[in-house]
C-alpha positions in Angstrom: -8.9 1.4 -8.0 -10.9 0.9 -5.2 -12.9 3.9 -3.3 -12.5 4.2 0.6 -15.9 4.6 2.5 -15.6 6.5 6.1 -14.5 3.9 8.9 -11.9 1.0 8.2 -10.7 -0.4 5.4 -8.4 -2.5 4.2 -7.1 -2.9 0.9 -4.7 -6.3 0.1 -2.0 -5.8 -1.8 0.8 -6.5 -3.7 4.1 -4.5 -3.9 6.9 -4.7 -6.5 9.8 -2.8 -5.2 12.5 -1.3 -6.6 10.7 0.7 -8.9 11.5 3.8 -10.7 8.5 5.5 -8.9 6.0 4.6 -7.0 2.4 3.9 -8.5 -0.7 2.2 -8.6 0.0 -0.5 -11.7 -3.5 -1.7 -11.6 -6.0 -4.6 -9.9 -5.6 -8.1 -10.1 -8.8 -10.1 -10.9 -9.4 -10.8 -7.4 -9.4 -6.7 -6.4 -5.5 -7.0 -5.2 -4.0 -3.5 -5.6 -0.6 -4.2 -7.9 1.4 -1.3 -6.4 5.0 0.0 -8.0 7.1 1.2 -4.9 10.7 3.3 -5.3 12.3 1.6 -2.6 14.6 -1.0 -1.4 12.7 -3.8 0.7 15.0 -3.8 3.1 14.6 -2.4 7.2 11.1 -1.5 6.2 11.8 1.1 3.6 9.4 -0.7 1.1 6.9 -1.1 4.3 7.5 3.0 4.7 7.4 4.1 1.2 4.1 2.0 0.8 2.8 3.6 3.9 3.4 7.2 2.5 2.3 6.3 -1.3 -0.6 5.7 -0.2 -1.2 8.7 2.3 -0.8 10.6 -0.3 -2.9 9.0 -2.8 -5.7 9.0 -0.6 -5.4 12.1 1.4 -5.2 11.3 4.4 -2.6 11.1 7.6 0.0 8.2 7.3 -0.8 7.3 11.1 -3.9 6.6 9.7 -2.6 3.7 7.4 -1.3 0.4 8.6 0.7 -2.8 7.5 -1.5 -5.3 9.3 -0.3 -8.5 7.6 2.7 -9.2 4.9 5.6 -7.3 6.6 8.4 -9.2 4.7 6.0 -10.7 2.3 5.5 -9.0 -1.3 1.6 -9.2 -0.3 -0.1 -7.2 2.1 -3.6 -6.4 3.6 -3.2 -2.3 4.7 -5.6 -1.2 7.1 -7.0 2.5 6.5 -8.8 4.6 9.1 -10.8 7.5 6.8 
């Protein structure tokens, strides 16, 4: 998994949801995140659940964590403020 440094990042990923819980599944060969996410994709739920996987993975406040391209796409680049 990939460490965070203090500033912005931003981590591209890609989400399979529907899962029985969420979790980090592993990295793809070009340093995608594969991310597991217990929720429908459907009015954002995936979008939310993603949002507050990762919050608590890394720590930190979920305002701090944003879907900045990918919305309705199974790939996304997630911006974190640390």
């Amino acid at each position: 998994m990939q460490n965070l440094i203090k500033g912005v990042n931003y981590l591209n990923v890609k989400i399979h949801p529907i899962a029985q819980k969420s979790e980090i599944k592993g990295e793809m060969s070009d340093g995608t995140l594969k991310i597991d996410i217990a929720a429908i994709p459907q009015q954002g739920r995936a979008n939310k659940e993603l949002i507050n996987f990762l919050s608590r993975e890394f720590k930190i406040p979920t305002q701090n964590i944003s879907i900045e391209q990918g919305f309705t796409s199974s790939r996304k680049l997630v911006r974190i403020v640390t």
